[in-house]
C-alpha positions, 0 to 999 in steps of 0.5 A: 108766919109765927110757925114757920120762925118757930120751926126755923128758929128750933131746926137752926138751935138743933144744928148749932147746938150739935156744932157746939158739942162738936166744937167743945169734943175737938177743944177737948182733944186737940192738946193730946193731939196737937201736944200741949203742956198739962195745964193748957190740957186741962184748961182745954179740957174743962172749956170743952166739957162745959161746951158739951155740957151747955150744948146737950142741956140746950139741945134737951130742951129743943127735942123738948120743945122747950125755948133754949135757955138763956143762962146756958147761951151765955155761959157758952159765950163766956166759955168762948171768949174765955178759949179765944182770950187764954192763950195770949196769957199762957206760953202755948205752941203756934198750933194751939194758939190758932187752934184755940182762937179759930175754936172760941170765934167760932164758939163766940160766933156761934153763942151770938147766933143763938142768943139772937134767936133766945130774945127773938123767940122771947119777944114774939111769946 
C-alpha cells in the first residue's frame, strides 16, 4: 500500500508541477496579451517567472525521486495569493483582474494540493 501512495503522490506532484509552470507562462503573457500598463507587466512578469522557477526546481526533484520540497511549495502559495490579492490595489482592466484572480486561485489551489502531499509523504517517512 506505501508504494502505490508513493507512486500516486509523485505521478499527481509531476502533473501539478507542469500546471504550475503552465499557469505561471500564461500570468506571464496575459498583460502583453490582454493589454496592461507597465507596472502591472512586470508584477505579472515576476509572479510568473518565480511560478516556473518553483515548479521546474520541484519537478527536478521529482524525476529526481527526491520529496517535493517544502519552502518551494510555500513560496508558490505566496506567490499565489500575492496574484489574487494585487488587483484590488492596483487600477487594472476588468480583464486582468479576472484574469489574475482566476490565475492565483488557481495557483493557491493548487500550492494547497501539494502541500497536502509534502506533510503526507513527510508523515509516512
Amino acid at each position: 500500500m506505501e508504494g502505490k501512495r508513493r507512486i500516486r503522490t509523485k505521478i499527481s506532484g509531476q502533473w501539478s508541477e507542469k500546471f504550475l509552470a503552465a499557469v505561471g507562462t500564461w500570468v506571464m503573457a496575459a498583460p502583453s496579451l490582454l493589454g496592461s500598463s507597465l507596472e502591472l507587466l512586470r508584477i505579472d512578469v515576476v509572479i510568473g517567472a518565480g511560478l516556473v522557477i518553483v515548479a521546474g526546481f520541484n519537478y527536478g526533484r521529482l524525476l529526481a525521486k527526491e520529496p517535493t520540497h517544502g519552502g518551494a511549495v510555500g513560496l508558490s502559495l505566496v506567490l499565489g495569493l500575492s496574484l489574487t490579492v494585487y488587483p484590488f490595489y492596483y487600477e487594472v482592466s476588468r480583464q486582468m483582474f479576472w484574469n489574475d484572480i482566476i490565475s492565483g486561485i488557481l495557483i493557491v489551489y493548487i500550492s494547497l494540493h501539494n502541500i497536502h502531499s509534502v506533510i503526507r509523504t513527510s508523515a509516512s517517512t
